[in-house]
C-alpha positions as CSV (number, residue, x, y, z in Angstrom):
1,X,5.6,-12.8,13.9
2,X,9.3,-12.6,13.3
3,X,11.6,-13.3,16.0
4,X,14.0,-10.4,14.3
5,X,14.7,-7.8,16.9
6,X,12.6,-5.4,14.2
7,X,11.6,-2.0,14.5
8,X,8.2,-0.8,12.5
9,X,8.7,3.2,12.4
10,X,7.4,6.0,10.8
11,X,9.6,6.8,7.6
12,X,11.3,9.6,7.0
13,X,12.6,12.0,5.0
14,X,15.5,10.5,5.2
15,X,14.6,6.6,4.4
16,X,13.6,8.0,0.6
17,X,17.1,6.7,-0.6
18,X,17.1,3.2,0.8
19,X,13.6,2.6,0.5
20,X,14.7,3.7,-3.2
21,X,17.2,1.2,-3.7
22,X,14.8,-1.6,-1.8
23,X,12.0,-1.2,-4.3
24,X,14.4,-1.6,-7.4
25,X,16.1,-4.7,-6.1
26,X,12.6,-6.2,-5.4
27,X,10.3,-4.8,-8.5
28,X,13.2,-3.5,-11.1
29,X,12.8,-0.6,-13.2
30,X,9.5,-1.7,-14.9
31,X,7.8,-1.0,-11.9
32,X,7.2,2.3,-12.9
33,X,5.1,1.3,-15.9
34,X,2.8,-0.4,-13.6
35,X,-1.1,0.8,-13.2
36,X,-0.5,1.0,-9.5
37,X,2.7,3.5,-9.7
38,X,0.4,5.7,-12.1
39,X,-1.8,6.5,-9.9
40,X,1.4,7.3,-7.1
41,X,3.1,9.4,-9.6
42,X,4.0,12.8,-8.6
43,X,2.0,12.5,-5.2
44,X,3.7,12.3,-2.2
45,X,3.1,9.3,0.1
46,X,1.1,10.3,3.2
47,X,3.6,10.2,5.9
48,X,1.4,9.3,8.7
49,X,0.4,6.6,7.4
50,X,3.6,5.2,5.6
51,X,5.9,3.1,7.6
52,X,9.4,1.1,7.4
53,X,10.9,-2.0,9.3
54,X,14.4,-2.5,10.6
55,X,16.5,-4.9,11.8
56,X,19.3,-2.6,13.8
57,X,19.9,0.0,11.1
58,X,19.3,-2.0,7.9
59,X,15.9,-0.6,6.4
60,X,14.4,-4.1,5.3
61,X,10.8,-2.7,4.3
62,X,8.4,-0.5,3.5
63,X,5.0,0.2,3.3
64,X,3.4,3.4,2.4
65,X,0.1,5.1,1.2
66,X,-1.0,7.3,-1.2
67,X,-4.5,9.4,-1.7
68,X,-6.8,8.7,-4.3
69,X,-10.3,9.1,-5.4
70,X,-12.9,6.5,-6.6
71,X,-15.0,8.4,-8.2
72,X,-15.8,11.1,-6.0
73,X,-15.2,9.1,-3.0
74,X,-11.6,9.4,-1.1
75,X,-9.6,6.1,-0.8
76,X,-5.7,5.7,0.0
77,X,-3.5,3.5,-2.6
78,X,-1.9,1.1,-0.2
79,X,1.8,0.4,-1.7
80,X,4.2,-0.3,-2.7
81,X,4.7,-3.1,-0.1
82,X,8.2,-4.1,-0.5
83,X,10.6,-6.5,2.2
84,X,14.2,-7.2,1.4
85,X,14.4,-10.9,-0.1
86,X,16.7,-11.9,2.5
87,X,14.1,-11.3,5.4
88,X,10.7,-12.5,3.9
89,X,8.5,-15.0,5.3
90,X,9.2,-13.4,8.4
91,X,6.0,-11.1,9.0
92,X,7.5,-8.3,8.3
93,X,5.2,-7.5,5.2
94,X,2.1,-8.1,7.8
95,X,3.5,-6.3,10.6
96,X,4.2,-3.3,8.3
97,X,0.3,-3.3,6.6
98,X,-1.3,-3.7,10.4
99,X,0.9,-0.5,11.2
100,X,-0.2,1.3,8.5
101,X,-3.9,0.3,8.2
102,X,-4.3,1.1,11.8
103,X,-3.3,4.5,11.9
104,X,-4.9,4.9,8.5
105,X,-8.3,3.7,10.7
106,X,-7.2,5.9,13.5
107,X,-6.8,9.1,11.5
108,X,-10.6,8.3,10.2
109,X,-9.9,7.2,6.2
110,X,-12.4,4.8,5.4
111,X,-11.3,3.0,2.5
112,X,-7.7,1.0,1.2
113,X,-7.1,-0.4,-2.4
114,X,-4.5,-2.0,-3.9
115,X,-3.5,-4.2,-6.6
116,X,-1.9,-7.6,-5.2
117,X,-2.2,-11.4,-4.3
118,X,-5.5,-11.9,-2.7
119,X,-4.6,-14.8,-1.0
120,X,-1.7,-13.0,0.6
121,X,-4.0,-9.6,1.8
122,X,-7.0,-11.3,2.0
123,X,-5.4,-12.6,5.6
124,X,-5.6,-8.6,6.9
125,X,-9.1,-8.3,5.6
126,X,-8.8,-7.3,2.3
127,X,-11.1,-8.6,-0.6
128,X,-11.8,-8.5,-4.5
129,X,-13.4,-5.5,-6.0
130,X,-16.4,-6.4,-8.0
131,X,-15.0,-6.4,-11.8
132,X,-16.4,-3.1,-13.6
133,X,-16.4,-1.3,-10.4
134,X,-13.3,0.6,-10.3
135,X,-11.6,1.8,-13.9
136,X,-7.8,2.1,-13.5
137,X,-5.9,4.0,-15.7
138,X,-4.2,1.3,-16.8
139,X,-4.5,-2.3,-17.9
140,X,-4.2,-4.4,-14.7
141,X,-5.9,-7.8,-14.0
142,X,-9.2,-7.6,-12.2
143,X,-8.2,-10.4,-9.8
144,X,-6.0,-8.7,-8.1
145,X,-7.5,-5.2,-7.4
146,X,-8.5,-5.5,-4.0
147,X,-10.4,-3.2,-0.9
148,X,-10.7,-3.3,2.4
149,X,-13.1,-0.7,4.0
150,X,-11.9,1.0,7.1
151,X,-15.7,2.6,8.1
152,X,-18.7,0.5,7.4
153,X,-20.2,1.4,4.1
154,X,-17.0,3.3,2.5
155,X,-17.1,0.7,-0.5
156,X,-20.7,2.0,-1.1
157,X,-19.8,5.0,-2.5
158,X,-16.4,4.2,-4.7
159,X,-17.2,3.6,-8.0
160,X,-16.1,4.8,-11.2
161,X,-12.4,6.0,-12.3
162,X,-9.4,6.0,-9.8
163,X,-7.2,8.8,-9.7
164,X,-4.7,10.5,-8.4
165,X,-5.5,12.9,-5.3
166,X,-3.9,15.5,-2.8
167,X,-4.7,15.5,1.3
């Protein structure tokens, strides 16, 4: 863990700006061409489960998460994951998933995707979906779409197209 005096909060309202600005220094304006932000747009993040870290009062990242369905089965969208470049390798990243995977467990969701690094999320349990499993609607490499079930058996019954959903 980080020896930063850091903070991992709830966001708020009122973090939209900076977390904003943070996800266009990290990802640039092509980020909203991605699969991932297709399936984000025009749903708002859940707030519960969406969280920020800071150092004092600079907002140096966020993490939050988004309902979806796989198939007919609910799932969150976990992302975007995003720490300031002058404060990574610090476990911030980490310390903001654990926050929000716990109270995503806590609040009784029983499933997490994402589209990332596996060797970076496998570390907080996450793990390859089985090619052909999950359709997208978008092109996005199969390597890096990745679940982690919350509730034994919640992968059992995603399958089929991921879309957008409302909680």
């Amino acid at each position: 863990m980080t020896s930063l005096p850091l903070a991992i909060l709830h966001e708020q309202p009122d973090d939209a700006p900076a977390i904003e600005r943070l996800q266009e220094r990290a990802f640039g304006p092509g980020r909203y061409a991605r699969t991932a932000y297709r399936l984000r747009e025009g749903v708002p993040p859940v707030a519960e489960l969406s969280f920020v870290a800071r150092v004092g009062t600079f907002l140096v990242g966020s993490n939050r998460m988004s309902p979806i369905e796989i198939g007919q089965a609910p799932a969150l969208l976990l992302g975007p994951l995003v720490v300031d470049p002058a404060f990574r390798s610090r476990g911030i990243g980490e310390a903001l998933l654990n926050a929000s995977l716990e109270a995503a467990s806590s609040g009784g969701h029983g499933l997490v995707m994402l589209v990332g690094d596996e060797p970076y999320y496998s570390r907080v349990g996450f793990a390859r979906i089985p090619e052909g499993r999950v359709a997208l609607p978008g092109p996005v490499d199969p390597n890096r779409l990745l679940w982690r079930s919350l509730v034994a058996g919640a992968q059992a019954a995603a399958e089929g197209p991921a879309r957008r959903a409302w909680l």
